[in-house]
Backbone bond lengths (Angstrom), bond angles and torsions (degrees), N, CA, C in turn:
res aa  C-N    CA-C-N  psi(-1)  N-CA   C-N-CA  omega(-1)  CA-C   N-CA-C  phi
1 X - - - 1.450 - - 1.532 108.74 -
2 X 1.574 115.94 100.47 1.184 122.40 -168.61 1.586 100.19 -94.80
3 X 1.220 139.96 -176.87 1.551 150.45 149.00 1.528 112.02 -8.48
4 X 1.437 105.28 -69.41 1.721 109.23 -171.74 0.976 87.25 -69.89
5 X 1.512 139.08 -56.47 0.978 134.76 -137.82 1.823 118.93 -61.58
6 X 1.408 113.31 -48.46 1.255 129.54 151.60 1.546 155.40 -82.98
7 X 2.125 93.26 16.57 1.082 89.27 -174.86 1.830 97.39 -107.55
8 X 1.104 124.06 -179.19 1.134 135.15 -155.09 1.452 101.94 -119.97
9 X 1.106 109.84 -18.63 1.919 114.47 165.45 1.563 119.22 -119.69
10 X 1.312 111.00 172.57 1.807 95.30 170.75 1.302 145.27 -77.26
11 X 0.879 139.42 133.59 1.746 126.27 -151.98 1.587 84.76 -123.30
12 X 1.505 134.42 158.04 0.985 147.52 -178.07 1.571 99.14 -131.54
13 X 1.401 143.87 121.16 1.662 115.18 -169.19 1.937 75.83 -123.33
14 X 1.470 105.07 145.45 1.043 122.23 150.95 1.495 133.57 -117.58
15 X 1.171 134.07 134.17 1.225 128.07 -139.52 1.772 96.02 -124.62
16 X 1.478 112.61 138.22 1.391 103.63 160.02 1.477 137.67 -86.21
17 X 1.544 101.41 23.64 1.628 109.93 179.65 1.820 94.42 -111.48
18 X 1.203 124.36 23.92 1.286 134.35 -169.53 2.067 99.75 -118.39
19 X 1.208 101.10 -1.49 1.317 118.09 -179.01 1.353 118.02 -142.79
20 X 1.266 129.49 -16.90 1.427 117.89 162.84 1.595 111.50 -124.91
21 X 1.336 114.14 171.12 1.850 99.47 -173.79 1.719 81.38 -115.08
22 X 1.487 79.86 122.58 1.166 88.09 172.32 1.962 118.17 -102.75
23 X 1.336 133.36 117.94 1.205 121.93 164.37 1.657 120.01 -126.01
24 X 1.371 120.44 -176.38 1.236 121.36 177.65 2.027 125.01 -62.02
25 X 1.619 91.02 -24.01 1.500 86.29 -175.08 1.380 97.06 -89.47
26 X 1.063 140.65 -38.01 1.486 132.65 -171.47 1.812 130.25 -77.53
27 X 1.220 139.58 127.20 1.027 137.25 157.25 1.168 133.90 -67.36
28 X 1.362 113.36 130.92 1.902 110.23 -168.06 1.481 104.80 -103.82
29 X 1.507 139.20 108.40 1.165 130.48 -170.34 1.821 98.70 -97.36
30 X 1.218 98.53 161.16 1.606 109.03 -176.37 1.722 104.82 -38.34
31 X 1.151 104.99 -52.99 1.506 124.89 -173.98 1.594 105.30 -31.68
32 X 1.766 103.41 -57.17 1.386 95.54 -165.16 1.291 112.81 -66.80
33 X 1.737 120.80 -28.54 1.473 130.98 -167.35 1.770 98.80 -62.67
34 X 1.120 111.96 -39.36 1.909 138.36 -161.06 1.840 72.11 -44.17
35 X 1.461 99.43 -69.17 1.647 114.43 -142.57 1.710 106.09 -59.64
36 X 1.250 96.13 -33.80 1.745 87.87 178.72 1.838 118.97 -91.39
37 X 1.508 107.39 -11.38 1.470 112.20 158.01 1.089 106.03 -17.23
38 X 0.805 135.21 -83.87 1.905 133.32 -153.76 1.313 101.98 -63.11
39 X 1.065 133.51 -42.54 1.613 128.09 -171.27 1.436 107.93 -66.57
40 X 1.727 107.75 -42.16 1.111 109.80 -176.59 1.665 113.92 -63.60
41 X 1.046 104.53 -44.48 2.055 121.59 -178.62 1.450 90.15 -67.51
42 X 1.106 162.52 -26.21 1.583 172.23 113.28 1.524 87.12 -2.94
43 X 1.350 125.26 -78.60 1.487 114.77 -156.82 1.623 115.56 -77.53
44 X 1.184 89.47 -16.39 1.567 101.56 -175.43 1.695 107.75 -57.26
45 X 1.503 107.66 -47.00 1.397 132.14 -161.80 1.310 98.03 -61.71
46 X 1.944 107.87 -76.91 1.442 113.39 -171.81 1.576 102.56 -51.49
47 X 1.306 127.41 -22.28 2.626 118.78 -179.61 1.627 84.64 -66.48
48 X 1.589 132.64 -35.20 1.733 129.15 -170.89 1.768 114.20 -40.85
49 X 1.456 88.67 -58.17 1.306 101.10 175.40 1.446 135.81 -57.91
50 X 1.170 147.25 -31.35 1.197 154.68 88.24 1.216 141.04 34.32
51 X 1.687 93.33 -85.26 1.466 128.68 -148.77 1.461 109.44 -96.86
52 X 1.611 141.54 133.26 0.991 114.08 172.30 1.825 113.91 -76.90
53 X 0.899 120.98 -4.34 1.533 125.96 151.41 1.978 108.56 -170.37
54 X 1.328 83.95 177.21 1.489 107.78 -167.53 1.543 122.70 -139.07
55 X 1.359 88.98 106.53 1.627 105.92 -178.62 1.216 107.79 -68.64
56 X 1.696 128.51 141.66 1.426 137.67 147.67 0.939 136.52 -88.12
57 X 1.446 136.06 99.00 1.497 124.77 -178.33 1.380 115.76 -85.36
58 X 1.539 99.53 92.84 1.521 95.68 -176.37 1.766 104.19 -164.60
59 X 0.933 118.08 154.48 1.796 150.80 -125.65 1.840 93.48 -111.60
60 X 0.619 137.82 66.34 1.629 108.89 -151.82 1.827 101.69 -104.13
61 X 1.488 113.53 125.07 1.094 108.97 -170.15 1.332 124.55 -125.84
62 X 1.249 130.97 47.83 1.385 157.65 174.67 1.213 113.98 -168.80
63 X 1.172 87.93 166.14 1.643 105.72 158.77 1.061 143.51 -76.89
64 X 1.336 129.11 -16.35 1.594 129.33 -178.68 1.347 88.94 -115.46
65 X 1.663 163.85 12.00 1.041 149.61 82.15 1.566 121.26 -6.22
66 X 1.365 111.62 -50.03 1.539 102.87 -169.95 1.547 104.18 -105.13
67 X 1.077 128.00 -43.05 1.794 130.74 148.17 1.803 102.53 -14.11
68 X 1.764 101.66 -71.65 1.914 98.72 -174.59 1.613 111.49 -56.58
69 X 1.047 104.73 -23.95 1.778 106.92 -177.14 1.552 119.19 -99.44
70 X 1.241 129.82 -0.99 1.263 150.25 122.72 1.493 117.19 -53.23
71 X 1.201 134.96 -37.35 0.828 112.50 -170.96 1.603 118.01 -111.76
72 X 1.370 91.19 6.35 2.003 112.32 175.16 1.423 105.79 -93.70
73 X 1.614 111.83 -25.50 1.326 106.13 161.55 1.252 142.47 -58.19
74 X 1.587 104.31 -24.39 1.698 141.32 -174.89 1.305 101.59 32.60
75 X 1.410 172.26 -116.05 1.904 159.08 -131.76 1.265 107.39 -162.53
76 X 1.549 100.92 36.42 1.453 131.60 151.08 1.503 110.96 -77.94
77 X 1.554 116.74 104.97 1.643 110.57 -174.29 1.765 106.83 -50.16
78 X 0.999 95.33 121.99 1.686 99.79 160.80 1.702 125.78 -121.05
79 X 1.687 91.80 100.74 1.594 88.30 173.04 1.733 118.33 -83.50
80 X 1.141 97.37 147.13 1.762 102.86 -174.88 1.801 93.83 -112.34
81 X 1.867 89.51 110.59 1.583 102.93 144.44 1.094 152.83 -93.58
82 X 1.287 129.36 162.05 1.770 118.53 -159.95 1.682 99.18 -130.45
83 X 1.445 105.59 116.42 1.313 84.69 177.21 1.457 90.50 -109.46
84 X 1.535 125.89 151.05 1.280 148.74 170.36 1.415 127.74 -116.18
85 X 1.323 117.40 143.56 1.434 120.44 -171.99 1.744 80.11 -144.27
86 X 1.761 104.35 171.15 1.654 111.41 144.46 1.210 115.71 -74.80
87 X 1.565 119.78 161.39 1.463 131.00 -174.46 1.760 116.79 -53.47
88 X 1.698 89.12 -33.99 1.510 102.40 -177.02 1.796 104.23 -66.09
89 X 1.129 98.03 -63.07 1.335 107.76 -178.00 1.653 123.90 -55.29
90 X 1.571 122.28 -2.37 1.098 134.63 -174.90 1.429 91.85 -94.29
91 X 1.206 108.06 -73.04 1.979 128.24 179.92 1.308 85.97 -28.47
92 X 1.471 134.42 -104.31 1.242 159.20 159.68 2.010 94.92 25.91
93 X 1.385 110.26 -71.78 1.169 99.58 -175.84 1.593 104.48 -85.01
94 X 0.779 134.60 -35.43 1.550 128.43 -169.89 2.470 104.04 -57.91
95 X 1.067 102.99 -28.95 1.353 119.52 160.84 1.541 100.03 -63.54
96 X 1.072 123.90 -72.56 1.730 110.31 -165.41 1.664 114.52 -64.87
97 X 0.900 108.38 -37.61 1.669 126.06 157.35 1.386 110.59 -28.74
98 X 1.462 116.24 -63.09 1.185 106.94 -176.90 1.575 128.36 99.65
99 X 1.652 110.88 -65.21 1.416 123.41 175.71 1.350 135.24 -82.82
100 X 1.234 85.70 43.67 1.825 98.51 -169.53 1.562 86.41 -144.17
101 X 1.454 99.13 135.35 2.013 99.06 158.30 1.370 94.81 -89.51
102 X 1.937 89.56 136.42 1.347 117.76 -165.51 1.776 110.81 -65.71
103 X 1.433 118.99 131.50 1.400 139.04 -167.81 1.381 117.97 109.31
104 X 1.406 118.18 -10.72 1.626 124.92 -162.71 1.719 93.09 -71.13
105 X 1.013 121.87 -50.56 1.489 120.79 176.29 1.586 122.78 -39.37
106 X 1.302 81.04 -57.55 2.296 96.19 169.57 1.389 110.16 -36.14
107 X 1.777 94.35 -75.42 1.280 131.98 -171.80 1.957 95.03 -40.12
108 X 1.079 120.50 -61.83 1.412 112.40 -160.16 1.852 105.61 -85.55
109 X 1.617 109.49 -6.34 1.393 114.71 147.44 1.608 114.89 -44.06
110 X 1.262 120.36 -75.91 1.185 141.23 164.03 1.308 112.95 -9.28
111 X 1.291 107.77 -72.12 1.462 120.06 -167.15 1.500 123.03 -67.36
112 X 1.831 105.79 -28.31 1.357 114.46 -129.80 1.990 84.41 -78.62
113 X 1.715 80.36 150.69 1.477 111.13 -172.43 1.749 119.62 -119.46
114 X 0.795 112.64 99.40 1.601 147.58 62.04 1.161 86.00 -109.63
115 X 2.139 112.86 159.48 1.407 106.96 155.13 1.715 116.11 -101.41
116 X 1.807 99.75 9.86 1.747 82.06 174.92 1.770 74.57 -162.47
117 X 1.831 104.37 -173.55 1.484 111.24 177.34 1.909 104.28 84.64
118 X 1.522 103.11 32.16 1.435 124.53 178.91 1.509 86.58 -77.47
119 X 1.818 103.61 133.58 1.898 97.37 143.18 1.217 109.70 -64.29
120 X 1.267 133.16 -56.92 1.173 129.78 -142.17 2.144 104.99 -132.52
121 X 1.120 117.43 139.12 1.594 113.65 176.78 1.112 96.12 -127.30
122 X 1.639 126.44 133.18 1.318 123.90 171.95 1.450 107.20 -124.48
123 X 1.179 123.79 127.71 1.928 127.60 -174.04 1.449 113.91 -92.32
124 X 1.330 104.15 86.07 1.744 121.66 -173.10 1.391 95.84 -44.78
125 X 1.159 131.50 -27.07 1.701 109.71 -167.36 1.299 114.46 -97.16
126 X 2.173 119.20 -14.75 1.340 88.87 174.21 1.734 92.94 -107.44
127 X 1.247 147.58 30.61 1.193 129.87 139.02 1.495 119.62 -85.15
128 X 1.632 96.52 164.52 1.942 91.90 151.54 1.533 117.92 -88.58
129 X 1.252 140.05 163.59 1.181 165.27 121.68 1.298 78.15 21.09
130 X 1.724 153.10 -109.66 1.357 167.55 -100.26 1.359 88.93 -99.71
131 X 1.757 127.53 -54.75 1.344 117.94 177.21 1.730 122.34 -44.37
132 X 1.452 94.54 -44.71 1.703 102.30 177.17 1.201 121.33 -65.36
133 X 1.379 110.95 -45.13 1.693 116.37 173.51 1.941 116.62 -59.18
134 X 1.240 87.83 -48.49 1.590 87.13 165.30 1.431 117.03 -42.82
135 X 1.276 92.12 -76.09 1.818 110.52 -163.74 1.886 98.00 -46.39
136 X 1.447 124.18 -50.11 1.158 120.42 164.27 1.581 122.88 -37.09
137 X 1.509 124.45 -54.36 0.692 120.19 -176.67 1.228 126.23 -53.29
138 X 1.285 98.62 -67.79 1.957 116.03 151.48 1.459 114.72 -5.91
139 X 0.571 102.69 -77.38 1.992 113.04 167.77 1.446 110.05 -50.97
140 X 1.395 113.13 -67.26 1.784 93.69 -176.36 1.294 113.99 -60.12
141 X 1.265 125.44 -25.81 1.628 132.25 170.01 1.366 126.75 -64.13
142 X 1.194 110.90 4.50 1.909 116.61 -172.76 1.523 96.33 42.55
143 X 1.423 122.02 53.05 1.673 112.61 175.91 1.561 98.47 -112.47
144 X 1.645 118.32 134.91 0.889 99.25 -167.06 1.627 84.20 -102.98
145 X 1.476 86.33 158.91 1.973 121.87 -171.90 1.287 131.29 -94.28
146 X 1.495 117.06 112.82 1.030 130.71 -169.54 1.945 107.33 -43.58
147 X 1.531 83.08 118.57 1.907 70.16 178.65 1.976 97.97 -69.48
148 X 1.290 100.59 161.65 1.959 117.10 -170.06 1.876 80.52 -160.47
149 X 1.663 75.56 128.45 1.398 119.30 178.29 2.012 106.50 -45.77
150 X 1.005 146.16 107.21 1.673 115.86 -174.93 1.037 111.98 105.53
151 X 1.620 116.54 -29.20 1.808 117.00 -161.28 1.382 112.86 -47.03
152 X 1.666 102.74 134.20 1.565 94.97 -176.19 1.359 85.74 -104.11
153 X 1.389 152.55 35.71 1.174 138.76 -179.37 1.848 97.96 -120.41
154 X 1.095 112.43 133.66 1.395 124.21 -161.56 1.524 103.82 -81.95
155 X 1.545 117.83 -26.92 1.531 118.37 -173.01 1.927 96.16 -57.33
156 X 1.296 103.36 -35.27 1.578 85.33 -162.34 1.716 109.30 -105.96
157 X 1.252 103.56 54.64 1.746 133.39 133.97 1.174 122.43 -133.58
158 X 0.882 119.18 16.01 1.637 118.41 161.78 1.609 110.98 -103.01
């Protein structure tokens, strides 16, 4: 039970590897992400229409990156999620992955912008895949969340 799979309305997800090629020999500096911003906030808009919302899969690591995409959103609620792992456990998969030169994951740890003022934080390593998508959903759904004893999913303390 992935995203679509469990949500109960339509989600449109746009992804930022749907705009840059991403592989292992190449480095992606903020710069290049900067340049396709708009195209990307472009696709975001036309999934609006549609969609009853639209997920971003994307890393965002500055500020005038996330400023331009804030402001392509225009008083379109935008909640900002955090998904979290440990460093090890990030590396770890970004290695089996493959299409990334290895550290880009760290590296955009580092950077990533905002570093706090998340609606929502979800800890990829102690859910599964279906736990996260849920708990996501939960949140884009204004559903409120069963508090669970342990929950590593943040919707259900709020």
């Amino acid at each position: 039970m992935r995203i679509r799979e469990s949500a109960n309305e339509r989600y449109e997800i746009v992804s930022i590897d749907d705009f840059l090629k991403m592989s292992a020999d190449e480095t992606i500096y903020e710069d290049d992400v900067f340049e396709i911003n708009g195209e990307l906030c472009e696709r975001v808009a036309e999934a609006w229409k549609t969609a009853s919302g639209v997920i971003v899969d994307h890393v965002i690591t500055s500020k005038r990156i996330f400023d331009g995409f804030r402001t392509a959103c225009g008083n379109t609620l935008l909640l900002k999620i955090l998904l979290s792992c440990p460093v090890e456990v990030l590396q770890e998969r970004e290695q089996r992955r493959g299409n990334r030169r290895q550290g880009s994951a760290e590296a955009s740890l580092t950077y990533l912008y905002p570093k706090e003022g998340y609606d929502l934080t979800v800890d990829t390593n102690a859910m599964t895949v279906e736990e996260c998508a849920a708990c996501i959903c939960k949140k884009m759904s204004r559903q409120t969340c069963c508090m669970r004893k342990n929950s590593s999913c943040s919707a259900d303390r709020k």
